[in-house]
N, C-alpha and C positions, 0 to 999 in steps of 0.2 A: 561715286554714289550720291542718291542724294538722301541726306540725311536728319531727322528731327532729332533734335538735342534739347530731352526737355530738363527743367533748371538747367540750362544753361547759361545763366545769368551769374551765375554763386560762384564759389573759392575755383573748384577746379574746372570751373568755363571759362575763368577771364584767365586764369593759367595755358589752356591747350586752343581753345576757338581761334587765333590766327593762325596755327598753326594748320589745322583740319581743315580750315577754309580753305588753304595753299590747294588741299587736296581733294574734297570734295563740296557739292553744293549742301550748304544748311539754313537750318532753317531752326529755329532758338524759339522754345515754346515756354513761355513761362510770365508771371506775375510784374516781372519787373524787365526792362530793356535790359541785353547785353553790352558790353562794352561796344564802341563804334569800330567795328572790323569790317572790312573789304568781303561784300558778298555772303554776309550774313545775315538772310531775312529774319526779322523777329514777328512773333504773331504772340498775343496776348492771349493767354490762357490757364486755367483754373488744373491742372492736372489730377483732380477727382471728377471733372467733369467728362465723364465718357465720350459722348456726342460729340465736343471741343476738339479730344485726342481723337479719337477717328477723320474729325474732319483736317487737322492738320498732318496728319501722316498719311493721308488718302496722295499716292501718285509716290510716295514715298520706298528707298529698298532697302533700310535700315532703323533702328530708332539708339540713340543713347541713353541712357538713364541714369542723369548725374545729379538729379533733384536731393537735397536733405533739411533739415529743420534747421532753423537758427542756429548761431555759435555761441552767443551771450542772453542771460547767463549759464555760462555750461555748468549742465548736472541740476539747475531750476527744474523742478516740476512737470511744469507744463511747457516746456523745451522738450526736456525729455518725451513725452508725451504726442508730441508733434514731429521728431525723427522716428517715433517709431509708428504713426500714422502715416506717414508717407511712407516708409520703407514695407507697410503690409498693403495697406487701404489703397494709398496711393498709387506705387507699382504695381500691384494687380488689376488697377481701372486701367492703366498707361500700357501692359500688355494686350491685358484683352481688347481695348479698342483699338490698338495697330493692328492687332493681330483680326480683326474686323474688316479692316479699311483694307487689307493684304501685305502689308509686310510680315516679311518671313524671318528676320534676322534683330536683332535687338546683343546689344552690350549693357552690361550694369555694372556701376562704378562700385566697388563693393569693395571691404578693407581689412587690412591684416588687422584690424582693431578686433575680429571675430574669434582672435587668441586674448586669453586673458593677460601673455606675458605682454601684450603691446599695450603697455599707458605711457601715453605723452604725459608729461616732457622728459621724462625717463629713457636712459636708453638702454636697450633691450641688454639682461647680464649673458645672454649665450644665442646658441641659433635658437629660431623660430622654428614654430612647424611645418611640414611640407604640405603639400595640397588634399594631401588624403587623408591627413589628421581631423575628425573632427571638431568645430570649432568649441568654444567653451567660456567665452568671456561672458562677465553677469554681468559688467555695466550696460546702462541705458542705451552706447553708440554699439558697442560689439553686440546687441542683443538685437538692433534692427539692422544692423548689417547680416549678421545670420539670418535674421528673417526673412530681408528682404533675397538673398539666396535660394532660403526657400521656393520661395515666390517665382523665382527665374525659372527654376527648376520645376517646379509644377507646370507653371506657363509653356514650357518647353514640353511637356507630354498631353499637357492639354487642349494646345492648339497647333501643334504641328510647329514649332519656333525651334529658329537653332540662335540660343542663345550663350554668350562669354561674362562670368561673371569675373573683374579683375580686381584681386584683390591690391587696391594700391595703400600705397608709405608715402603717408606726407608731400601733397604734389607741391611744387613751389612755382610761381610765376618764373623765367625767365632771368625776368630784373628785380629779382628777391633771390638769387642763386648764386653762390651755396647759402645753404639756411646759416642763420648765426646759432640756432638752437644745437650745442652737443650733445642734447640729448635724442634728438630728430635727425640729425646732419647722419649718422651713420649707416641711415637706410631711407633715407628720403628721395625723392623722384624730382625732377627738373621738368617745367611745363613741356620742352618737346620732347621730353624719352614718354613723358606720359601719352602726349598724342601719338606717337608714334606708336604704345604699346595699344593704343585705341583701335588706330586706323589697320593695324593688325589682327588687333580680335576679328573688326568688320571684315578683313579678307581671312578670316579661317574659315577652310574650309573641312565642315564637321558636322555634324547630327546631333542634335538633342542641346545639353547642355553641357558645358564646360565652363571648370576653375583654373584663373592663372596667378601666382603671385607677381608682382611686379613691384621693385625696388630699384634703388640707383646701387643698390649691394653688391657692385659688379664682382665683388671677388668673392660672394655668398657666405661671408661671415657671420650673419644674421641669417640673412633672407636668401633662404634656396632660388633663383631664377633656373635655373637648368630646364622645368619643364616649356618656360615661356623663351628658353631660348631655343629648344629643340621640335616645339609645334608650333610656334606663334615665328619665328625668324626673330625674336626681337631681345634685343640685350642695352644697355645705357650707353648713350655716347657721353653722359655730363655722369661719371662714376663719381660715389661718395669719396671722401678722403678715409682712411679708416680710422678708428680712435688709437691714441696712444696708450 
């Protein structure tokens, strides 16, 4: 396919982008250059600016949406304030303008952070919820992640999109794997099980809108995967170690 991946610049683009390149054409819309990968166009763009998004997704059959607000200072104010303008404001200018230009299909990077039991660097004391739990976390990240949910979800009856919102665990580059964090290490994700749970959503085929949890939890100690193993094909080839 070919594909815009807007922030695709940030934590989990320079994590999965060679990998998605291997497999499809993209095309990296964002503020800042992505790292230098093999067949990855970057175009320079503002992602509130409707006009921008439309014209870089025009010719385009997918779109990713991996954009979020700074990391430092986490829990600052106007940080906060900034994940969660791009997870409403943002995403909804970045749907509706693909969904303008004619793409039909959109992924959003979207996080188990949407449960209040997931705060990093903590590791989680039992299982997690499964996809039909409503979310409930009151921090600043779980709050525009749910949001931004929202968002996918409306967009998907509002302009005809079948979009995949995945909930991920701590993606880790490749060459940062396994995490040293024990408190992250027992459900955290490896840059290519992440693309791979990516390149997956993009081949589901489905209507409207869907949630998937995605973890490296191969043995679902935490994190239920059963439904991303049983509609998505996709399960961890780089599985957590478990805690002792």
């Amino acid at each position: 396919m070919k594909v815009l991946v807007i922030g695709g610049s940030g934590q989990v683009g320079r994590a999965v982008l060679g990998h998605l390149a291997a497999r499809h054409q993209l095309r990296v819309f964002d503020l800042v250059a992505p790292a230098d990968v093999d067949g990855v166009e970057w175009t320079h763009g503002d992602l509130f600016d409707g006009p921008a998004v439309a014209a870089a997704a025009t010719g385009c059959d997918a779109v990713i949406f991996m954009a979020m607000g700074p990391r430092e200072p986490w829990g600052d104010l106007g940080m906060a304030q900034k994940h969660l303008h791009i997870a409403t404001a943002g995403l909804y200018t970045c749907l509706r303008a693909a969904a303008e230009a004619g793409v039909r299909r959109a992924v959003y990077t979207s996080s188990m952070s949407v449960y209040r039991a997931v705060a990093a660097p903590h590791a989680p004391s039992g299982p997690l919820p499964h996809e039909q739990t409503p979310p409930d976390a009151v921090d600043f990240y779980g709050l525009a992640k749910q949001f931004g949910e929202r968002v996918c979800a409306a967009a998907a009856a509002e302009h005809d999109l079948d979009v995949v919102a995945l909930r991920l665990c701590f993606p880790v580059p490749d060459d940062e794997w396994p995490p040293p964090n024990p408190g992250t290490a027992v459900i955290a994700t490896s840059g290519r099980d992440t693309a791979a749970a990516l390149d997956a959503a993009l081949r589901h085929d489905h209507r409207g809108y869907d949630v998937f949890a995605i973890s490296g939890d191969a043995a679902g100690r935490f994190v239920s995967i059963d439904k991303a193993r049983r509609e998505l094909g996709w399960e961890p080839r780089d599985p957590t170690t478990p805690r002792a």
